[in-house]
C-alpha positions as CSV (number, residue, x, y, z in Angstrom):
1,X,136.2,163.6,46.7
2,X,135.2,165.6,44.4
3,X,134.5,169.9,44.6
4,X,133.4,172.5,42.2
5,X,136.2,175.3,42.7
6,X,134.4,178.2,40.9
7,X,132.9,179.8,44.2
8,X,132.5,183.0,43.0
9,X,130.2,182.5,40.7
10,X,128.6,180.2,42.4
11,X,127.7,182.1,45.9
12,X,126.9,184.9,43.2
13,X,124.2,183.0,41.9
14,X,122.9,182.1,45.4
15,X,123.3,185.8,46.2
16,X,120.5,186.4,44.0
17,X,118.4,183.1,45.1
18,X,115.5,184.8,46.9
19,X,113.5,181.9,47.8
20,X,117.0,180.5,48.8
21,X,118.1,183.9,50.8
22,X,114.3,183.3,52.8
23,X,115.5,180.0,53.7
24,X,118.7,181.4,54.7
25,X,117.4,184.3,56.6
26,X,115.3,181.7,59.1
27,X,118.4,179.7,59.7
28,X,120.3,183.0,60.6
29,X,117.7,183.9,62.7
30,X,116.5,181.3,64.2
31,X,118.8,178.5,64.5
32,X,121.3,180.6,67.6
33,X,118.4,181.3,69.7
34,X,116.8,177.8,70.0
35,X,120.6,176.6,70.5
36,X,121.8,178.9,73.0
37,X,118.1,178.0,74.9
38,X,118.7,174.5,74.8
39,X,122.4,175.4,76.3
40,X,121.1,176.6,79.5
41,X,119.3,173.1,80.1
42,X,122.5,172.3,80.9
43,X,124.5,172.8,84.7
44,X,127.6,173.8,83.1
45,X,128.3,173.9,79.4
46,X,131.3,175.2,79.6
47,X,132.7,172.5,81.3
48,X,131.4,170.1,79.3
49,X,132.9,171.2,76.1
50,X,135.6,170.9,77.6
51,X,135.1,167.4,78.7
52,X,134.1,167.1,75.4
53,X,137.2,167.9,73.7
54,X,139.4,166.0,76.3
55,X,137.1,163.0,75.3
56,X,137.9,163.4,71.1
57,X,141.5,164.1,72.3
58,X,142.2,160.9,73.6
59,X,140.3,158.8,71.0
60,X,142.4,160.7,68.6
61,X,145.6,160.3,70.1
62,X,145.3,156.5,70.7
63,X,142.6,156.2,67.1
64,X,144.9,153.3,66.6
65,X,144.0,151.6,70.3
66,X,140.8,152.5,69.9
67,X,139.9,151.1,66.3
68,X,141.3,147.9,67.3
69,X,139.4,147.6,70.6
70,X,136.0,148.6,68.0
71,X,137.1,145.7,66.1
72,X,137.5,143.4,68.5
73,X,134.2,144.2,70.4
74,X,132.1,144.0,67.0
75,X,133.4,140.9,65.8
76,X,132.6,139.3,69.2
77,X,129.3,140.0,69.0
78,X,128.9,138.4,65.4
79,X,129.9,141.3,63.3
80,X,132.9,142.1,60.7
81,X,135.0,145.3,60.5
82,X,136.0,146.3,56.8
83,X,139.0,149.3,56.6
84,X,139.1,151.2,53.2
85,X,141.8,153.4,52.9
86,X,140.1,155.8,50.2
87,X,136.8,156.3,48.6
88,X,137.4,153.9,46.0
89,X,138.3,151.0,47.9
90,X,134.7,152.0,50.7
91,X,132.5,152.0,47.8
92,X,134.1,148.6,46.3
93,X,134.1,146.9,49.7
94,X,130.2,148.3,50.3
95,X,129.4,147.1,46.1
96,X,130.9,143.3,47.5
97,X,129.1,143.0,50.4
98,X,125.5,143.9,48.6
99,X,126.8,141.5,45.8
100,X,126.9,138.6,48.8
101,X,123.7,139.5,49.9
102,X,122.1,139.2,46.5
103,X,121.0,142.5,46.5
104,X,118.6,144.8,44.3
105,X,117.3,147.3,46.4
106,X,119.3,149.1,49.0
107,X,118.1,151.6,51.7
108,X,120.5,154.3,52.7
109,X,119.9,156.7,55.6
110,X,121.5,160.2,55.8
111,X,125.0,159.6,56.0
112,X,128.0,162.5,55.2
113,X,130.5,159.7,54.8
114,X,128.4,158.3,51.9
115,X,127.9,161.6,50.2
116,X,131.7,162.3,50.5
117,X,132.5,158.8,48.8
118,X,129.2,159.3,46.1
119,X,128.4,156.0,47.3
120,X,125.0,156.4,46.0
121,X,126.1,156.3,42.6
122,X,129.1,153.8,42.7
123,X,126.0,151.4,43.9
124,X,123.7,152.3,40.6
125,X,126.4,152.2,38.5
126,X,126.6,148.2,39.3
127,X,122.8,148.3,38.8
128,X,121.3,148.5,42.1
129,X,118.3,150.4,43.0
130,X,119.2,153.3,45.9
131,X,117.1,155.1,48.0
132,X,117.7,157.8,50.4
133,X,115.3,157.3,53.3
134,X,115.7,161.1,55.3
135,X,112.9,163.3,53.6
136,X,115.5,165.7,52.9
137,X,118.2,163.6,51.3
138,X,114.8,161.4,49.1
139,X,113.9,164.5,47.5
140,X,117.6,165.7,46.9
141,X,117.9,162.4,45.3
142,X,114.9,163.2,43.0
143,X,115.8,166.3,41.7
144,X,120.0,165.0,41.4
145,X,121.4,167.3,43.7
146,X,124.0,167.7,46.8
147,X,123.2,168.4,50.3
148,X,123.4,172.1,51.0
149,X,123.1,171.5,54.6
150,X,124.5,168.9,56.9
151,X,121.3,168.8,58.4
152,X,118.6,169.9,56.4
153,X,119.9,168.6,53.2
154,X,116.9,170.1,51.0
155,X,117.3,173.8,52.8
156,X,117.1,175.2,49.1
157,X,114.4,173.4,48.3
158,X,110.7,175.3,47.5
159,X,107.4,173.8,48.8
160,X,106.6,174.0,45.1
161,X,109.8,172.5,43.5
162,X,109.2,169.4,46.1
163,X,105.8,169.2,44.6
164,X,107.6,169.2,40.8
165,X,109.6,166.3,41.7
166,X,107.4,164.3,43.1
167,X,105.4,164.6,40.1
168,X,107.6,164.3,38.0
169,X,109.0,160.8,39.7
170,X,105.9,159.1,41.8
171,X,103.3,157.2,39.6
172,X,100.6,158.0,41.7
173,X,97.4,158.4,40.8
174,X,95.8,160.7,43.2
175,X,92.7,161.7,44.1
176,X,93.6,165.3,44.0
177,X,96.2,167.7,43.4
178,X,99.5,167.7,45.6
179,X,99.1,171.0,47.5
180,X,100.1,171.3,50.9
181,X,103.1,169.7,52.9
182,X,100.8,167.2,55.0
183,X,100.1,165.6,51.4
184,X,103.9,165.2,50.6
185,X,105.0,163.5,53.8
186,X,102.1,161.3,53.3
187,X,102.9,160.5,50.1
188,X,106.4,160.2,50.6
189,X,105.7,157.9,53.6
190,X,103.8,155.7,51.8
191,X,106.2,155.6,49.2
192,X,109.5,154.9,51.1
193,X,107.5,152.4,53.3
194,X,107.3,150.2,50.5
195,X,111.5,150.4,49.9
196,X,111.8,149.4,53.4
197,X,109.7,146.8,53.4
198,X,111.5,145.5,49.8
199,X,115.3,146.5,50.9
200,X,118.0,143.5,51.0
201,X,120.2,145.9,52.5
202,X,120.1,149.0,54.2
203,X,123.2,151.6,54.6
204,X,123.6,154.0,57.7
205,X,126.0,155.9,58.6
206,X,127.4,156.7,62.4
207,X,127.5,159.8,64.8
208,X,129.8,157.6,67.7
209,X,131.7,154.5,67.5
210,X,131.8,152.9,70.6
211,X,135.1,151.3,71.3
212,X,134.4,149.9,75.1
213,X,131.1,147.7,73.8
214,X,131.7,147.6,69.5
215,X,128.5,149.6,69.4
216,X,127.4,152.0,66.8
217,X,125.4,155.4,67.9
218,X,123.2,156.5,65.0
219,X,120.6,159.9,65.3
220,X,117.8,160.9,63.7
221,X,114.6,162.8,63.9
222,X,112.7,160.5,61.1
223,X,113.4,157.3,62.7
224,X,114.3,156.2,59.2
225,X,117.8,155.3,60.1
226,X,115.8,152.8,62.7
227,X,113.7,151.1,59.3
228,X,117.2,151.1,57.4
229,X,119.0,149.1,59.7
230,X,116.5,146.8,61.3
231,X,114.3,145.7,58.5
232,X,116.8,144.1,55.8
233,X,118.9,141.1,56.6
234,X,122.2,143.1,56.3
235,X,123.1,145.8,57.9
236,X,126.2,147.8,56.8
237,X,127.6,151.2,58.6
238,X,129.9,153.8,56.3
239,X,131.8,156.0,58.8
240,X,134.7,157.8,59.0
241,X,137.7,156.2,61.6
242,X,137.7,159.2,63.4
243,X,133.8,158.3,64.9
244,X,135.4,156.1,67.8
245,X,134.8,157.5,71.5
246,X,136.2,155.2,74.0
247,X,133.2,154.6,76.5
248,X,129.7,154.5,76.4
249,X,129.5,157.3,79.5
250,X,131.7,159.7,76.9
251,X,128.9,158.3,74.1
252,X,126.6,159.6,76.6
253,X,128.4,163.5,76.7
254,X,129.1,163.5,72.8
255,X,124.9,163.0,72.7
256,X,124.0,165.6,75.2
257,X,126.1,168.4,73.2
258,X,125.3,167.1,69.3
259,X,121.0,167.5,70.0
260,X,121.8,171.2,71.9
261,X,124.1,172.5,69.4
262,X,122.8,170.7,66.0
263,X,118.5,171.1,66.6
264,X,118.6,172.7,69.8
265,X,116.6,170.1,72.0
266,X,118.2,167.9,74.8
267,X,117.6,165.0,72.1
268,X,116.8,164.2,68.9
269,X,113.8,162.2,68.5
270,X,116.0,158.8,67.7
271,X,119.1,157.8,69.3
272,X,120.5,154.4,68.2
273,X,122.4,151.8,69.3
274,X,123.0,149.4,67.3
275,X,125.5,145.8,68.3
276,X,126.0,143.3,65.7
277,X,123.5,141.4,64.0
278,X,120.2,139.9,66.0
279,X,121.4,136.8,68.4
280,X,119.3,133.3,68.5
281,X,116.8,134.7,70.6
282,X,116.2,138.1,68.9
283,X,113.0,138.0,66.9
284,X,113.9,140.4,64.4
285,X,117.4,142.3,63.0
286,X,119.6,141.9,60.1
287,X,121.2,138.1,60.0
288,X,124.8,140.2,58.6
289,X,126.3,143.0,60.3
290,X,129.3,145.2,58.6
291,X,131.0,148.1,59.9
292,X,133.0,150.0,57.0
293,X,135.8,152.4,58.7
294,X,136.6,155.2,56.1
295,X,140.0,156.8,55.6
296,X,140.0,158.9,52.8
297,X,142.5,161.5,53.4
298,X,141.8,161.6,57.8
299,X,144.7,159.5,58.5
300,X,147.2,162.5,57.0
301,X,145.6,165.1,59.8
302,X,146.5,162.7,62.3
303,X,149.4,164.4,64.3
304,X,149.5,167.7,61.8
305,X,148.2,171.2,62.7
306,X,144.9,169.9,61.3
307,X,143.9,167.2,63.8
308,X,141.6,169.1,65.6
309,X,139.6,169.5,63.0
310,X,138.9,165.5,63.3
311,X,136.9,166.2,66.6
312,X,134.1,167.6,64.7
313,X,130.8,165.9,65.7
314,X,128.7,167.0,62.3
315,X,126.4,169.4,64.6
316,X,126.4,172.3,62.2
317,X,126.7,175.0,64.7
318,X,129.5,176.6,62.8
319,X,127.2,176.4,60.0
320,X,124.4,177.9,61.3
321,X,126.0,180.9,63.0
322,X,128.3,181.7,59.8
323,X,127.7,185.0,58.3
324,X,128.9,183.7,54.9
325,X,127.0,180.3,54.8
326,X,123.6,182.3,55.9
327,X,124.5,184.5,52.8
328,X,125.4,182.1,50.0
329,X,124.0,178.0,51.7
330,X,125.8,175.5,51.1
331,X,126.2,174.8,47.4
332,X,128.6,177.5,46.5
333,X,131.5,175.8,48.3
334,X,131.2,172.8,45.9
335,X,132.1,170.6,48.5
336,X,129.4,168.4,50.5
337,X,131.2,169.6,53.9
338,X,129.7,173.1,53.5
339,X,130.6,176.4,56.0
340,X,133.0,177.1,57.9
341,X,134.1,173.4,59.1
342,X,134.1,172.5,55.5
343,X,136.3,174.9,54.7
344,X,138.7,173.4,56.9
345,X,137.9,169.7,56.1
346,X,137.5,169.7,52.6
347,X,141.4,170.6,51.8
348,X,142.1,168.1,54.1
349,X,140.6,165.1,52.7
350,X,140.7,166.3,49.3
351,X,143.3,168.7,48.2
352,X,144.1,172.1,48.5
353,X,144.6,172.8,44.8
354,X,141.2,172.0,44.5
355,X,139.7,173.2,47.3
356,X,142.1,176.1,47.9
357,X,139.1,179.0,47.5
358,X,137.1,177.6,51.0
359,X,139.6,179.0,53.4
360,X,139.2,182.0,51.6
361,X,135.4,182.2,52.3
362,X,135.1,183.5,55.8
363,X,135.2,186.9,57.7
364,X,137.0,186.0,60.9
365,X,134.8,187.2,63.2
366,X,135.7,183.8,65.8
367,X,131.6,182.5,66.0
368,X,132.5,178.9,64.5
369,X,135.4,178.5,67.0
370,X,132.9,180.3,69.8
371,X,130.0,177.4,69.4
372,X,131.7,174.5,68.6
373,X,130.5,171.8,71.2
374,X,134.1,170.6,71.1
375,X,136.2,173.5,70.6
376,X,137.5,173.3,67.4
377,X,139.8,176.6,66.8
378,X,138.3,176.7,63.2
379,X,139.7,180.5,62.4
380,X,143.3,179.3,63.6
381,X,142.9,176.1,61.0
382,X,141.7,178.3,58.3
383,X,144.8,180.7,58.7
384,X,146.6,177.2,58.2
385,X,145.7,176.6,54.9
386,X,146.4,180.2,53.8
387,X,149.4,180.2,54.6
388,X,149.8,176.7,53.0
389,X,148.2,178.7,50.0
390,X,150.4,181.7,49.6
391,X,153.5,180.0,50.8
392,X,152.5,177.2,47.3
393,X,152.1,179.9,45.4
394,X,148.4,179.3,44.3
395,X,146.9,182.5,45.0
396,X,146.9,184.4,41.8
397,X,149.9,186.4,40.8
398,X,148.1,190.5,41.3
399,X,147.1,189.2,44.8
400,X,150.7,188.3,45.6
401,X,152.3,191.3,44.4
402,X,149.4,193.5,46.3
403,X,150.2,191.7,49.7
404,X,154.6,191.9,49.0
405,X,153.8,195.5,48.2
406,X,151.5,195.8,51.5
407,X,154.1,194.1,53.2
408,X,157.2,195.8,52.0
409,X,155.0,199.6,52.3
410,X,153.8,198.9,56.3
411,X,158.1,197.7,57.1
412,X,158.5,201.2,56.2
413,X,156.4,204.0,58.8
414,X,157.6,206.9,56.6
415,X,156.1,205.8,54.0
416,X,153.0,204.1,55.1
417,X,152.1,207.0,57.4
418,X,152.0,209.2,53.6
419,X,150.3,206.0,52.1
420,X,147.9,206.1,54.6
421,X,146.9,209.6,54.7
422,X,147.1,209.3,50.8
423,X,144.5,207.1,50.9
424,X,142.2,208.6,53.6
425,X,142.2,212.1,51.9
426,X,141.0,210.2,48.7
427,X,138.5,208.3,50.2
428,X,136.6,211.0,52.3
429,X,136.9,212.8,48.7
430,X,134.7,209.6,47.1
431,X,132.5,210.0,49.8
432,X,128.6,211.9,50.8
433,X,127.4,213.1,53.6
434,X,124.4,211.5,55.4
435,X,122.4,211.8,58.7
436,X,125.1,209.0,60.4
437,X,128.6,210.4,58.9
438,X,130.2,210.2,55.8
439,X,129.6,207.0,53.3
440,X,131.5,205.7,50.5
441,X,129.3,204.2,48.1
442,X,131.3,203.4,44.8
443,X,135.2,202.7,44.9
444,X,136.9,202.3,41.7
445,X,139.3,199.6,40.5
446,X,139.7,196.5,42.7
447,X,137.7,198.2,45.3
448,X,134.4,197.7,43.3
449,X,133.6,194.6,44.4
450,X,133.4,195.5,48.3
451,X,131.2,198.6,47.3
452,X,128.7,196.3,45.2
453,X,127.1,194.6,48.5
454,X,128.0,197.4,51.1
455,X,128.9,201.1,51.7
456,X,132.1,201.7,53.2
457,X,132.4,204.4,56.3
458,X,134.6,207.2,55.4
459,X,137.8,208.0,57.5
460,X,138.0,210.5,60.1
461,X,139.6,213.5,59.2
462,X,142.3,212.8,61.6
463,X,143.9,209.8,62.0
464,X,143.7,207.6,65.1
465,X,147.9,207.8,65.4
466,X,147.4,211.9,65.2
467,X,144.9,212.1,67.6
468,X,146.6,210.0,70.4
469,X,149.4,212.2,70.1
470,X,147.6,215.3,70.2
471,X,146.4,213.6,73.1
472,X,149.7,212.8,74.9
473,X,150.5,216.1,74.3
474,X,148.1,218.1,76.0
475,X,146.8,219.4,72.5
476,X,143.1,219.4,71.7
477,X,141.2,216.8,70.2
């Protein structure tokens, strides 16, 4: 898996995006409040997160049982289970089976798993033709980009640059100028309606496993996922292991919290089920159906402080109500797992040498944990890895002296009470008066970089710890 590590200049480039900060701002804005409306559709979400999490629990617990029981259920109806244990052996076993089928033209909807693995281009490489089918993802493809959102995967993306591409790639000839976005989706319908039609295989990925009845639970709001895995005679899902739910009836819960918390409606437009390939009587359906189950690095979570991470559903909720990601999207954390779950996953299924800046990039403030469908305790997991990170030494050297010396100072009361009112008496010195207190608006040094975005409130002329005992004493305050 691979991941950029230079974060910091990369969010400072997408500081100074303003077509990608607009983009940014509607997400912020209006992404909670159609999410928290389509909560109170249902009787009691708060019980059924926790439902929810019992239900990812169990199938985690037993992923073993429950794989197996997949297995079996799939191949009774016809189909065949494949296990890769890393990204190299998934995009090997995917390559084999497209070879089998004679294939040059594969259909792919929006899948995480795939981006994870670059499936995409392990598939070109071996000279077949791949096309994303989501709208977001086709254009992405285009212009030879990454996702910067697990749902809208072109969130960067201008009206106008979408118009550059598809000049740039469709041999068209029109009978006027592309202008507005009723012309693109038309043309990009007519476009990818001809790779559906022309597909030997198509490639989804999965939002539930189904243990109890081998099925595979795919969403969408294009219905392209549908096209992908109907129209070509092979079939073939890329998913990670941890997918499996055991029953349909939990199926049914995971479906009813991933619409609400990922689009905010009680469903998406198209919920899949898909069982093996068509039977003697069907009249249409892929003749081969193939289930990939992806390792790649999930099996090592299992049983550690990280396995609650692996109860993620992809909603993006986290995403979405992160004041970081709605600042800097998703491509600054050079990872296709953007925001605050990526920041937790990524290290995981990677490394955290590589990946060792993502943990870093988030304020605390406990929203990711607060609308996770399935109560992932995302700020506890990311306190995890730093740990893991100063305890391996990989933070840099200055940073590790600062904290011993902030450790070894606040061990000391003496000493930090004079630090401390040190400190204050400096900073109200750096600071000017305005109608709403006094502001700090430069610091020197390290301090420069906290300054640059915001102002910092001055201290009180009295400290919190000298007013309280003023207090206790009967003095004034």
């Amino acid at each position: 898996m691979h991941v950029e590590r230079d974060f910091v200049s990369l969010s400072g480039k997408a500081l100074h995006d303003e077509s990608l900060g607009e983009a940014l701002d509607t997400v912020a804005s209006v992404m909670p409040i159609i999410r928290s409306q389509a909560l109170t559709q249902l009787e009691d979400f708060a019980a059924a997160r926790e439902r929810a999490r019992e239900v990812r629990d169990e199938a985690l617990n037993r992923l073993d049982h429950y794989l197996e029981l997949f297995e079996q259920n799939v191949q009774a109806m016809g189909g065949h289970v494949h296990w890769a244990s890393d990204d190299h052996e998934a995009c090997s076993i995917v390559a084999q089976l497209c070879e089998e089928a004679d294939a040059k033209l594969v259909t792919k909807s929006k899948s995480m798993v795939t981006e994870e693995i670059e499936l995409a281009a392990a598939l070109e490489q071996r000279g077949l033709e791949v096309v994303e089918t989501d709208l977001g993802e086709y254009i992405i493809q285009l212009r030879g980009e990454k996702p910067s959102h697990i749902l809208a995967p072109a969130l960067h993306v201008t009206i106008p640059q979408v118009i550059d591409s598809f000049n740039e790639h469709h041999k068209i000839n029109r009978d006027r100028p592309l202008e507005d976005t009723d012309q693109l989706l038309a043309e990009a319908r007519a476009v990818l309606r001809e790779k559906f039609m022309k597909a030997d295989v198509g490639i989804t990925g999965a939002n539930f496993l189904i243990a109890e009845t081998g099925g595979v639970v795919v969403v969408t709001n294009e219905g392209n996922a549908d096209l992908t895995a109907s129209l070509p005679d092979t079939h073939i899902v890329v998913t990670g292991i941890e997918k499996v739910v055991p029953t349909m009836d939990d199926a049914g819960l995971m479906l009813r919290l991933l619409a609400r918390s990922a689009i905010g409606q009680r469903l998406s437009n198209y919920t899949s089920f898909f069982h093996g390939p068509r039977r003697a009587s069907d009249t249409a359906g892929p003749g081969a159906f193939h289930v990939v189950l992806v390792d790649n690095g999930r099996s090592n979570m299992l049983g550690s402080e990280l396995q609650d991470m692996l109860r993620c559903i992809r909603c993006s909720a986290c995403i979405n109500h992160c004041p970081v990601y709605t600042a800097i999207g998703g491509h600054a954390y050079g990872s296709v797992y953007p925001g605050p779950m990526g920041a937790v996953l990524t290290p995981g299924l990677a490394d955290l040498d590589s990946a060792r800046h993502l943990p870093n990039a988030s304020t605390f403030c406990g929203r990711c944990e607060e609308v996770c469908p399935v109560a992932i305790p995302i700020p506890k997991l990311l306190r995890h890895w730093r740990k893991q990170e100063f305890s391996r030494h990989l933070r840099p050297r200055s940073e590790r002296f600062g904290l011993g010396a902030w450790a070894w100072i606040n061990t000391r009361p003496s000493l930090y009470q004079f630090v401390q009112r040190v400190a204050a008496s400096i900073l109200r010195r750096l600071s000017a008066q305005r109608s709403d207190g006094r502001w700090v608006s430069q610091l020197p040094g390290p301090g420069a970089g906290w300054t640059r975005h915001r102002d910092l409130q001055a201290p009180a002329a009295r400290s919190f710890q000298k007013q309280w005992r003023e207090r206790n004493s009967g003095g004034n305050t």
